[in-house]
KELO-219353 format. One line per field, with one value per residue (C-alpha): residue in three letters; residue number from 0; x, y, z. Coordinates in steps of 0.02 Angstrom, whole numbers, plus 50000, padded with zeros to 5 digits. Each point is the difference from the previous one (the first is absolute). Layout:
N
ketor: [Ala, ...]
milo: [NUM, ...]
x: [X, ...]
y: [Y, ...]
z: [Z, ...]
end
This chain:
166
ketor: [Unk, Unk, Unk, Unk, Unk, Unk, Unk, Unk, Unk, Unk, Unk, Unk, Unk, Unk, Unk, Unk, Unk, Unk, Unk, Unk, Unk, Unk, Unk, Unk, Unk, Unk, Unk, Unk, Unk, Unk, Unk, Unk, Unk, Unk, Unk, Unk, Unk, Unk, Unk, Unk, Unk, Unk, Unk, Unk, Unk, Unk, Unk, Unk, Unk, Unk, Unk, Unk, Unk, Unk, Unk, Unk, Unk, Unk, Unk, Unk, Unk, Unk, Unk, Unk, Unk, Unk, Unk, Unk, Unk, Unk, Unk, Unk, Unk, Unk, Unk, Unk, Unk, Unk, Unk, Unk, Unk, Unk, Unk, Unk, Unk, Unk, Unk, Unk, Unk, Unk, Unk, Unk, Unk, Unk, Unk, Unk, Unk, Unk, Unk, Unk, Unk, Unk, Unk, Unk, Unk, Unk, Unk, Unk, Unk, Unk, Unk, Unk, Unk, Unk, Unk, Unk, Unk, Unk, Unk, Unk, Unk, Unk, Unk, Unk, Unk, Unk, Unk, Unk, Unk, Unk, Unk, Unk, Unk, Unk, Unk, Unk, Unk, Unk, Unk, Unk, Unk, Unk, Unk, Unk, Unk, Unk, Unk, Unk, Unk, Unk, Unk, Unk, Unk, Unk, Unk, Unk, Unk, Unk, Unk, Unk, Unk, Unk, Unk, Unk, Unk, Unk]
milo: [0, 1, 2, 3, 4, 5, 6, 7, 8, 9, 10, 11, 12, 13, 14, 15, 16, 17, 18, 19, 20, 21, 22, 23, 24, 25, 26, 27, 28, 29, 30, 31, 32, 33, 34, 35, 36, 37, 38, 39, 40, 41, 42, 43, 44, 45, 46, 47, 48, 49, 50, 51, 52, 53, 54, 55, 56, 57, 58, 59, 60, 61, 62, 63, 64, 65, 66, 67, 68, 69, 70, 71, 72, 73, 74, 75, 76, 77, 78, 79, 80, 81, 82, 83, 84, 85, 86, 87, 88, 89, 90, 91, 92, 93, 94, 95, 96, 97, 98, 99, 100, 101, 102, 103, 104, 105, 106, 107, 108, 109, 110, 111, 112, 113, 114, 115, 116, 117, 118, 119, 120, 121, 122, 123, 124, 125, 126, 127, 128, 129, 130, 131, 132, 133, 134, 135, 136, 137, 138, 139, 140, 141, 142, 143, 144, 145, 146, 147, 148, 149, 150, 151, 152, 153, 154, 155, 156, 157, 158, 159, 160, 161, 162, 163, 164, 165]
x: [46902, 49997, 49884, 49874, 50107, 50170, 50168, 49900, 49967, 50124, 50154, 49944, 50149, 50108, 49893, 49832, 49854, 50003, 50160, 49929, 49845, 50108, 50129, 49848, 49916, 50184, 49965, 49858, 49998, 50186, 49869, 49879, 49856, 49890, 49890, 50109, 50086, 49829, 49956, 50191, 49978, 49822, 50072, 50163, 49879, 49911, 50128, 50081, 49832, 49996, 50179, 49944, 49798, 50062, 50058, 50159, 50085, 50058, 50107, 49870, 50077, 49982, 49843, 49889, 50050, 49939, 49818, 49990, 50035, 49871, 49878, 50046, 49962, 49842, 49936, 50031, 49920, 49848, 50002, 50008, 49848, 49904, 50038, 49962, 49816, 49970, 50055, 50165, 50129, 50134, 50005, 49987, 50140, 50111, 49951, 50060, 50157, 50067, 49970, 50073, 50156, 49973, 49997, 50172, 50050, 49892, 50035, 49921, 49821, 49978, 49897, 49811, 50032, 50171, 49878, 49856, 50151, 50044, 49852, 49904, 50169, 49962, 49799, 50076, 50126, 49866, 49864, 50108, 50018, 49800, 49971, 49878, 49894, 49994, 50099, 50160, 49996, 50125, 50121, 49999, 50005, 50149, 50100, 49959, 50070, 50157, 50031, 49945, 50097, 49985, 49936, 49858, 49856, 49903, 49827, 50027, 50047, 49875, 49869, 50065, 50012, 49837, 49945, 50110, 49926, 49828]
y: [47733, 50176, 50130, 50078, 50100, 49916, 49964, 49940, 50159, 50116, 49888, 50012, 50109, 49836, 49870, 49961, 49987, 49855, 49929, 50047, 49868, 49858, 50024, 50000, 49849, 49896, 50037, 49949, 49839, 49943, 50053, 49878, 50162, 49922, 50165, 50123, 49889, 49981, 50206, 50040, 49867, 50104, 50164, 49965, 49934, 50144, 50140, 49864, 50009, 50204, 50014, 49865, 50094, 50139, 49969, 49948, 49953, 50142, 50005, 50083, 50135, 49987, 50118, 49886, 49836, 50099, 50049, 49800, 49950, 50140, 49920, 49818, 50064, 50081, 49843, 49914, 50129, 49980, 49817, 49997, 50105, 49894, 49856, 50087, 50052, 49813, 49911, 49942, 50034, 49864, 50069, 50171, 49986, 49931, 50151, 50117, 49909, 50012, 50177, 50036, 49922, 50109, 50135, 50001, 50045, 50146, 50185, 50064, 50042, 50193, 50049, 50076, 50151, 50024, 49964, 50119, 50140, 49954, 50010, 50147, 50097, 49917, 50050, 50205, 50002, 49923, 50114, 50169, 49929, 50008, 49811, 49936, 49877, 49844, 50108, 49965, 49845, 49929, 50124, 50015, 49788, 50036, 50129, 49876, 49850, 50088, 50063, 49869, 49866, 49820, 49997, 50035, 49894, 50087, 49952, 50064, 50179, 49996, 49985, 50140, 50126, 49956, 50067, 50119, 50077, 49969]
z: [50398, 49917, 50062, 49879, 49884, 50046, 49925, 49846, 49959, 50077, 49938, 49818, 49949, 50032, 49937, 49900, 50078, 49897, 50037, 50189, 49953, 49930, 50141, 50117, 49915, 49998, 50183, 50019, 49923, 50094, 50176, 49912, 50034, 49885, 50003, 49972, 49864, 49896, 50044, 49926, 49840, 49972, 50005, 49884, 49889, 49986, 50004, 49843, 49912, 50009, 49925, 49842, 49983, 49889, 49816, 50036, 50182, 50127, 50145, 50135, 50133, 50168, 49994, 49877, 50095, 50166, 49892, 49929, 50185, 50062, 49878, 50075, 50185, 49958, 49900, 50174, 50098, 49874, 49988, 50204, 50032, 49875, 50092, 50161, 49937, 49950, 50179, 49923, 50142, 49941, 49813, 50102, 50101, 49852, 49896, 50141, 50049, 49804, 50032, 50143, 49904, 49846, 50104, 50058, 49843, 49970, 50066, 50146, 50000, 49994, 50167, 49968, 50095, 49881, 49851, 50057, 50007, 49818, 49936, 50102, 49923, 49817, 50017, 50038, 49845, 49907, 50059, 49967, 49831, 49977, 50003, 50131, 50028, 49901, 49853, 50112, 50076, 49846, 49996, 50206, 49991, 49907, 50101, 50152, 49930, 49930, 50186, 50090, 49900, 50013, 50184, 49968, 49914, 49848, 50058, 50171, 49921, 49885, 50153, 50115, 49852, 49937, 50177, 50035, 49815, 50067]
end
C-alpha cells in the first residue's frame, strides 16, 4: 500500500493519475479486493463525469483529477461523520475505509502550523496594503490557497483566516 501522498501522486510525470486508477483498479479486481475495486469504479466514474460536464468533453490534468478526487474524499469524510452522529458504525466504517483508499491518491495534507505561517504572512501583505478585517479575508483566502496548493482543504483555510483576521 501507498502512503498518503505516494507514487500516485509523485509518479504523475510518467503516468496519469488516471491511468494510475485503472492500473490500480485492474489490480484490484485480479486480488478480488472487493472494496477497493467498488472505491476505484466510483472514483473513475467521477473524474469521467468531470471531463464530459462542460459543453463538450475534456481531457482533465493531473491537477483537476486530484480536486474531483479531493471532492470524492471529503464527500466520504462527510458522509462518515453523518453516520457517526446517527449510531451507524458499519455504514461508518465503510465510508472511512473508501477514504482512506481515495486518499492515497491525493497530495499530502499541508501541516496547520505550515498553514498558520502562510497565512499570518498573507494577513501582513494584506494589512500593509490597507485591507483588514473582513475587507480581506477573499483576497488573503486567495493568496493562501495559491501557496498552499492542493494540500490543503478550502474550508479549513477559510476558518483559520477568518480568525487570524479577527
Amino acid at each position: 500500500m501507498r502512503a498518503r501522498g505516494g507514487s500516485a501522486w509523485h509518479d504523475s510525470h510518467m503516468t496519469s493519475l488516471l491511468d494510475q486508477l485503472q492500473h490500480d483498479l485492474s489490480a484490484a479486481m485480479k486480488a478480488g479486493n472487493d472494496a477497493e475495486k467498488s472505491t476505484l469504479r466510483m472514483a473513475i466514474a467521477a473524474v469521467r463525469n468531470a471531463a464530459v460536464a462542460g459543453d463538450q468533453a475534456v481531457t482533465l490534468t493531473n491537477e483537476q483529477v486530484v480536486a474531483v478526487l479531493q471532492a470524492e474524499a471529503k464527500k466520504r469524510t462527510e458522509a462518515a461523520d453523518i453516520y457517526k452522529e446517527a449510531g451507524r458504525s458499519a455504514a461508518e466504517a465503510v465510508e472511512r475505509a473508501e477514504f482512506a483508499i481515495l486518499e492515497r491518491y491525493l497530495p499530502a495534507q499541508i501541516s496547520t502550523e505550515e498553514l498558520q505561517k502562510i497565512i499570518s504572512a498573507e494577513v501582513a501583505v494584506a494589512a500593509a496594503g490597507g485591507a483588514t478585517g473582513g475587507r480581506a479575508m477573499g483576497q488573503v483566502v486567495k493568496a493562501v490557497r495559491a501557496k498552499a496548493g492542493p494540500g490543503a482543504d478550502g474550508a479549513v483555510i477559510a476558518d483559520l483566516v477568518k480568525k487570524a483576521l479577527g
